[in-house]
C-alpha positions as CSV (number, residue, x, y, z in Angstrom):
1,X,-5.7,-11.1,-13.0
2,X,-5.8,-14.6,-12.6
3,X,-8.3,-16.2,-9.4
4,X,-4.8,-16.4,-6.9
5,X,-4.6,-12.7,-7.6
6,X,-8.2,-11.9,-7.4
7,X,-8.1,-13.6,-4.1
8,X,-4.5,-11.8,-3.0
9,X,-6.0,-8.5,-3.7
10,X,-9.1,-8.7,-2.1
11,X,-7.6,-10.1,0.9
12,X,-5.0,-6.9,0.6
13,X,-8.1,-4.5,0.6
14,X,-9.3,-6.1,3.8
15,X,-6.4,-6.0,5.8
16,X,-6.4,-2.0,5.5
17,X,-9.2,-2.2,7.9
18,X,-7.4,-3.8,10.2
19,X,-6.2,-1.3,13.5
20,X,-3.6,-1.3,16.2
21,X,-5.0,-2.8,19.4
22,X,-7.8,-4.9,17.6
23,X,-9.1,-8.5,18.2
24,X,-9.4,-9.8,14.9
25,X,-11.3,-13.0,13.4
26,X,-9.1,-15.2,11.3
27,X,-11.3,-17.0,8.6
28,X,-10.3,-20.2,7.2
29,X,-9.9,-20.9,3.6
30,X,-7.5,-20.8,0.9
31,X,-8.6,-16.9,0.8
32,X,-8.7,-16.4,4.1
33,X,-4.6,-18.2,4.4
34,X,-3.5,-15.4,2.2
35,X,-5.2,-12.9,4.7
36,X,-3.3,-14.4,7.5
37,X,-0.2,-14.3,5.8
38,X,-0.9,-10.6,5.2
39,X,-1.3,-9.9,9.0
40,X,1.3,-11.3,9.9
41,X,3.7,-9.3,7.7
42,X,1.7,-6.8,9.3
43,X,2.6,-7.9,12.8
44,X,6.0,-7.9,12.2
45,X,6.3,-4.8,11.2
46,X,4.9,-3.3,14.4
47,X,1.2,-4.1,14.2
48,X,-0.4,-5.4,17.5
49,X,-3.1,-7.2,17.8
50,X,-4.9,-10.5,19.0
51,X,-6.6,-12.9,16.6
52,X,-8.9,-15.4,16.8
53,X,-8.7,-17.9,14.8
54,X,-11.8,-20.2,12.9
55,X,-9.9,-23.7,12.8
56,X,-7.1,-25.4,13.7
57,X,-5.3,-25.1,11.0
58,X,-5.5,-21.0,10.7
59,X,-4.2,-21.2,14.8
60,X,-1.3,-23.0,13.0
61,X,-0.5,-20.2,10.7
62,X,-1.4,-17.6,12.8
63,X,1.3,-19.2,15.1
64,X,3.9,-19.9,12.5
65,X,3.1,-15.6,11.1
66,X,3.8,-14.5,14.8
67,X,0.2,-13.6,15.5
68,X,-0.8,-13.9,19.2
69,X,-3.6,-15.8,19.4
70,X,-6.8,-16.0,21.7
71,X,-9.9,-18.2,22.3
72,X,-13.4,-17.5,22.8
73,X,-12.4,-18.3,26.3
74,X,-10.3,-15.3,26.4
75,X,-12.5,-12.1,24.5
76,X,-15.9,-11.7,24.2
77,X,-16.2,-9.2,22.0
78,X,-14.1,-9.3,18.4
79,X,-13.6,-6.1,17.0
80,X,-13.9,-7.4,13.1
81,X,-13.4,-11.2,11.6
82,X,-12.5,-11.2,8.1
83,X,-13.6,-14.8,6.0
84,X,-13.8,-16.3,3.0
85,X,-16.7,-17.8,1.2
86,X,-18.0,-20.4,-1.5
87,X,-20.5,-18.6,-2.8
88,X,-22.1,-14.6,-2.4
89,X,-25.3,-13.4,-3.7
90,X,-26.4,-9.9,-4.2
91,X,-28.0,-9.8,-0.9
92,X,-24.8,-10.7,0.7
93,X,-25.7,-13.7,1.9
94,X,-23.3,-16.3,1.8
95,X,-22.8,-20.1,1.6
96,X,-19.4,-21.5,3.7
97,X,-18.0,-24.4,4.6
98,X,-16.4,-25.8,1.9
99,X,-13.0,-26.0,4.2
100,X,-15.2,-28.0,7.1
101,X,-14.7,-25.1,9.6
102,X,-18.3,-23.2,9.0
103,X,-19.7,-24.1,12.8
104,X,-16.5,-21.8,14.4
105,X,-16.7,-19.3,11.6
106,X,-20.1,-18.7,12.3
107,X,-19.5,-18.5,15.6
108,X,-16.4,-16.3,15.4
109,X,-19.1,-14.1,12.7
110,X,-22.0,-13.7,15.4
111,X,-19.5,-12.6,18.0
112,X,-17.7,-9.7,15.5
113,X,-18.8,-5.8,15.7
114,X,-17.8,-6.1,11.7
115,X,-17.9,-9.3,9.2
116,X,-15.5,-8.8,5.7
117,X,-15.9,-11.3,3.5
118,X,-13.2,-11.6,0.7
119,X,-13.4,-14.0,-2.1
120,X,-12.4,-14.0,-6.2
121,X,-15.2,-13.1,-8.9
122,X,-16.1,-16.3,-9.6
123,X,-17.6,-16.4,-5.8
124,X,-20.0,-13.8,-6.9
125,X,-23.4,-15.6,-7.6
126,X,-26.6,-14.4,-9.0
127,X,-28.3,-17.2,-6.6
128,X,-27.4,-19.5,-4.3
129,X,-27.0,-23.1,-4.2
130,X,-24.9,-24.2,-7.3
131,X,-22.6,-25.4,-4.2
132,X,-23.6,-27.5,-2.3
133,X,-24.7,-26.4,1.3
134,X,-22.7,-28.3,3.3
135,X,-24.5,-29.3,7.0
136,X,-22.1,-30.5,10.1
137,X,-23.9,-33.1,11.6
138,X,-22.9,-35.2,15.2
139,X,-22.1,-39.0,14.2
140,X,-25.1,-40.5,16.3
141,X,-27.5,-38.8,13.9
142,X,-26.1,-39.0,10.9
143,X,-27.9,-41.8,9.3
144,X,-31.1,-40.8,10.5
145,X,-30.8,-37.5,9.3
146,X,-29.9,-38.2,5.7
147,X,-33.6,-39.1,4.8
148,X,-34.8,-36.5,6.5
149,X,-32.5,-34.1,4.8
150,X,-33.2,-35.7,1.3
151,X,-37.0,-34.9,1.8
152,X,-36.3,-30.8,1.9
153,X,-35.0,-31.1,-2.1
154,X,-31.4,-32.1,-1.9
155,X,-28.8,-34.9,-2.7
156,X,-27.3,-35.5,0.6
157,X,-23.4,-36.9,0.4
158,X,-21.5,-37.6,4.0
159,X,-18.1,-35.6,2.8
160,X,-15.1,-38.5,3.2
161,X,-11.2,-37.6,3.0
162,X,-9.2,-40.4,1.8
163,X,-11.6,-43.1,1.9
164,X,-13.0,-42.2,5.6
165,X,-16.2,-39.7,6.5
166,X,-14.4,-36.2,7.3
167,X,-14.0,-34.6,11.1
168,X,-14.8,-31.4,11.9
169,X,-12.1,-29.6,14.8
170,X,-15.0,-30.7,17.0
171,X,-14.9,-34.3,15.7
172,X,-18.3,-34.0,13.8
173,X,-19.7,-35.0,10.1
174,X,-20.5,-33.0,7.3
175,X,-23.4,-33.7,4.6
176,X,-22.7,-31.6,1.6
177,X,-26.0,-30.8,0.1
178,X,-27.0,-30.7,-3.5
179,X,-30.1,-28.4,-3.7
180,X,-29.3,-26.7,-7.1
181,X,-31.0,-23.1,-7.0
182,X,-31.9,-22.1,-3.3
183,X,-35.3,-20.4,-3.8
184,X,-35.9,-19.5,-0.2
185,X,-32.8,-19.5,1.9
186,X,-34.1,-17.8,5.3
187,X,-37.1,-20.8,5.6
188,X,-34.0,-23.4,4.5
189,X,-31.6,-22.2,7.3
190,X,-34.7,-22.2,10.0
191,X,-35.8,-25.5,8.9
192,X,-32.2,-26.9,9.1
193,X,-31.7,-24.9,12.7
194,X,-34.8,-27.2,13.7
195,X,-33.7,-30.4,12.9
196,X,-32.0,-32.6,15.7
197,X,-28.4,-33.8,15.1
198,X,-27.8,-30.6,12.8
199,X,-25.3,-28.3,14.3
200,X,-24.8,-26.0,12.2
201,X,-25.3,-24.8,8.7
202,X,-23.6,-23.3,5.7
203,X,-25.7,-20.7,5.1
204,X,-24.7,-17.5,6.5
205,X,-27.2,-14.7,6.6
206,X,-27.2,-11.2,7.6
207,X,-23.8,-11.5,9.2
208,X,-21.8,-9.9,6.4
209,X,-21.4,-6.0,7.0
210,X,-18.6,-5.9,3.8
211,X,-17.9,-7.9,0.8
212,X,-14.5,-7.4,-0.8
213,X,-14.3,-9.3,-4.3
214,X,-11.4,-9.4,-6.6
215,X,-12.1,-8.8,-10.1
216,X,-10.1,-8.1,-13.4
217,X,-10.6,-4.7,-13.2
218,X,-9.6,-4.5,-9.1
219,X,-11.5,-5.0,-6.0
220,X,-15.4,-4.8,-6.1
221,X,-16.9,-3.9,-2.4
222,X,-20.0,-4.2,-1.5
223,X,-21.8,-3.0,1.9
224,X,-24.2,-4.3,4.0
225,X,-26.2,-0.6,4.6
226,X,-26.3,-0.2,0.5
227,X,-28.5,-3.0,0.0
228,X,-32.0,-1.9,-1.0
């Protein structure tokens, strides 16, 4: 199987768990656009449900698949939000935010009665950090903050699109972080949580309940209560 079929058939396996009535997260990602696709094949066949999506750009495709789609305005509880991810470790904890959208995932995540991850093998890490953690920072602090980010260990980069800093949905910056191997990422994500002019993180801990990941061999899951 090449990657684009890893990533088709894990986002297959997750879309089983999908039920008729459910509010559903919508990840963002090129994983997570072949999951949207999916339900909304789904929803035209019959299925009904409202989703919820993680960016702008999944609200587009959600749109443009039929999905009816709702804000945070509008639920408060989500049944189950399936995502992507950049990297996984064996303790299911995850790095995101590679797309730019990991402040509404992870608020779309800590909302959801049931996180599924879905990613290709290569995903699969033994630890974390190889990518680099991106942080979404507010403009007014970025400059400050880059010192202060390069004293924890990393390489701090402000990510730029086409020769200007990137934008969040909510008109933010993102510092991609080169840490190499994360040896501790609980006291990184609490230090980072700390830090004025951070908003959020890419480090996604104990949110994961399943972790779907393509292989050669078919889909690999992994579960949250398994984990010793």
């Amino acid at each position: 199987m090449t990657e684009d079929d890893q990533k088709l058939a894990a986002a297959k396996a997750a879309v089983e768990y999908i039920k008729d009535g459910m509010i559903v997260g919508l990840g963002t990602g090129s994983t997570a656009a072949k999951m949207v696709d999916l339900v909304g094949e789904k929803v035209r066949n019959g299925l009904n449900i409202i989703g919820v999506p993680t960016s702008e750009a999944t609200a587009k495709q959600a749109r443009e698949n039929g999905i009816k789609i709702a804000s945070l305005d509008d639920v408060s509880v989500i049944d189950l939000t399936i995502d992507g991810t950049d990297e996984v470790d064996p303790q299911m904890r995850l790095i995101k935010g590679g797309g730019g959208a990991h402040l509404r995932e992870k608020i779309v995540a800590s909302l959801s009665d049931q996180l599924i991850i879905i990613a290709e093998n290569k995903k699969m890490v033994a630890h974390l950090g190889a990518f680099k953690l991106p942080v979404e920072v507010i403009p007014f602090a970025c400059g400050a903050l880059l010192p202060k980010l390069e004293a924890l260990g990393c390489t701090p980069a402000v990510r730029m699109n086409s020769g200007e800093p990137f934008r969040t949905d909510e008109n933010n910056l993102i510092v991609d972080c080169d840490f190499g191997k994360i040896d501790d990422a609980e006291e990184l994500a609490l230090t980072l949580s700390t830090m004025a002019g951070v908003v959020e993180h890419g480090l996604f801990l104990d949110l994961a309940d399943i972790v779907l990941i393509g292989t050669e061999n078919g889909v690999r899951k992994f579960e949250r209560n398994e984990l010793s």
